[in-house]
C-alpha positions in Angstrom: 111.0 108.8 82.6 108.3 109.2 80.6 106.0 111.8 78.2 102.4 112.3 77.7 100.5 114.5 75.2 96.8 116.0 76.3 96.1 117.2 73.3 92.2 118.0 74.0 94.1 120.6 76.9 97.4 121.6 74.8 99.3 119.9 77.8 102.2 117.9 77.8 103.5 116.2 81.2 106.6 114.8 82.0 107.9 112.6 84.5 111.1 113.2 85.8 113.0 111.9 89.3 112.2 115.2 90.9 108.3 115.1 89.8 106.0 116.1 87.2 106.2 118.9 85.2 103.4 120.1 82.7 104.2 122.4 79.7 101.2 124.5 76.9 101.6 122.3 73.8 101.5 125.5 71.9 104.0 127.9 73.7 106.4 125.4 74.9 106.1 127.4 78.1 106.5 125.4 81.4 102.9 125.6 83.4 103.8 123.8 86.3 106.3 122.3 88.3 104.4 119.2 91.0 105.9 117.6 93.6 105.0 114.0 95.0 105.5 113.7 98.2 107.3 110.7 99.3 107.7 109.5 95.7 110.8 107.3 94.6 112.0 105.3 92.1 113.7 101.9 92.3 116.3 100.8 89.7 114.2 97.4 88.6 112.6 96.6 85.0 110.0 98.8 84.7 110.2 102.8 85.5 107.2 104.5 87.3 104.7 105.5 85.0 102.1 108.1 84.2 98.6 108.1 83.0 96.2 111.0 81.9 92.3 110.1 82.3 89.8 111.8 80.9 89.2 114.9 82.7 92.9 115.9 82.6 94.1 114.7 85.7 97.1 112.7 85.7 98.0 109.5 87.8 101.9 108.5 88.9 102.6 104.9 89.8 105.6 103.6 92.0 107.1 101.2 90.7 108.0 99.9 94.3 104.9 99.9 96.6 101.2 99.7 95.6 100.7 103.8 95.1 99.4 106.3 93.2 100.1 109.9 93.1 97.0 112.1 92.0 97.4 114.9 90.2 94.1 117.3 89.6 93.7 118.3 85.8 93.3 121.7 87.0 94.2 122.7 90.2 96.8 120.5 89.9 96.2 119.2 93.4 98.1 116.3 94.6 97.1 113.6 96.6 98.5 110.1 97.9 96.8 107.0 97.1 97.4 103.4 98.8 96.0 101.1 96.4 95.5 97.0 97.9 96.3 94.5 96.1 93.2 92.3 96.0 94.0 88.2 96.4 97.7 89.7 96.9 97.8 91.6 99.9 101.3 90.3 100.7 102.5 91.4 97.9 105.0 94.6 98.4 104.5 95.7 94.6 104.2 98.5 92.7 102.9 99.6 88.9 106.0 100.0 86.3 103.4 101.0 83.7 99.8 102.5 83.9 97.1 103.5 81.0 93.5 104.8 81.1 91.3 102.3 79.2 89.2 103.8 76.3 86.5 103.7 79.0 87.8 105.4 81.2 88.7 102.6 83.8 92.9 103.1 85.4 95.4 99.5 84.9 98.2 98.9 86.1 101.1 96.6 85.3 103.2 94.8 88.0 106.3 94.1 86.8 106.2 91.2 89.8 104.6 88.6 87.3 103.8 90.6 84.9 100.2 90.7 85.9 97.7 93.4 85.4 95.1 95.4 87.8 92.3 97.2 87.4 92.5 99.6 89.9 89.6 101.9 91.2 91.5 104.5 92.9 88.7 105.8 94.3 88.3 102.8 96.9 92.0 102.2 96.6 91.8 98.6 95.3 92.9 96.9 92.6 92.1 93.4 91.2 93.9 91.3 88.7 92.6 90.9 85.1 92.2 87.3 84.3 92.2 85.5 82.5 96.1 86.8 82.8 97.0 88.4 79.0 100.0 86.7 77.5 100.5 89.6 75.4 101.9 91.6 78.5 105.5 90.9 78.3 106.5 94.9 78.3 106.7 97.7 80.5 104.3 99.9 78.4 100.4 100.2 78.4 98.3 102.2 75.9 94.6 102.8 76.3 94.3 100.7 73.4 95.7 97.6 74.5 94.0 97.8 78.2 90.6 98.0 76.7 90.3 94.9 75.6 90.1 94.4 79.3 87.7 96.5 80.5 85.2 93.6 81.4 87.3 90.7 81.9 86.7 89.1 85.9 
């Protein structure tokens, strides 16, 4: 589903339908196999996603329910996160695309309305970006794109 390069850790992750795994850059050799618990994929627009941050962890979206699956840089822990929707806590919705900011701060792209969350996992909340960006027409994020947000209320 989808591919991302650590390149400061010689990592690549993938995304699969049965989990994550994690391969050495260098050796091509497969480091780790990771389950999600209770992870699944819907067939809608946008696929589940999945964003490296800074200190090499890695975060899963569904693309169904407002979750996130944890994944420790190094111990390659997992844990479940429930994230609520701020202002849209009716809203039965998950991420189709995520990206670490520049900064450091985790977004998220619903592909119901196409509207964008900055999510502090740690609290498990997210709230919509606005003023909405018109630009976000896609099921893709890239740190550069998202950091033009990092501020906006």
């Amino acid at each position: 589903l989808r591919i991302r390069s650590d390149a400061a850790r010689n990592r690549q992750w993938v995304l699969t339908l049965d989990g994550v795994r994690v391969y050495d850059t260098r050796t091509k050799a497969l480091i780790r196999e990771i389950v999600l618990p209770g992870w699944s994929v819907a067939r809608i627009l946008c696929h589940p996603d999945l964003a490296l941050d800074r200190a090499g962890s890695a975060h899963v979206s569904s693309n169904i329910e407002p979750k996130l699956w944890q994944i420790d840089g190094d111990t390659f822990e997992v844990k479940l996160r429930e994230i609520r929707l701020n202002e849209r806590e009716q809203w039965d919705v998950g991420f189709g695309a995520l990206a670490c900011s520049v900064e450091g701060t985790l977004f998220g792209l619903a592909y119901r309305g196409g509207t964008l969350w900055r999510v502090d996992i740690e609290k498990g909340a997210a709230h919509i970006v606005r003023p909405y960006p018109a630009i976000l027409k896609t099921c893709e994020l890239t740190p550069q794109l998202v950091s033009g947000f990092e501020r906006s209320e």
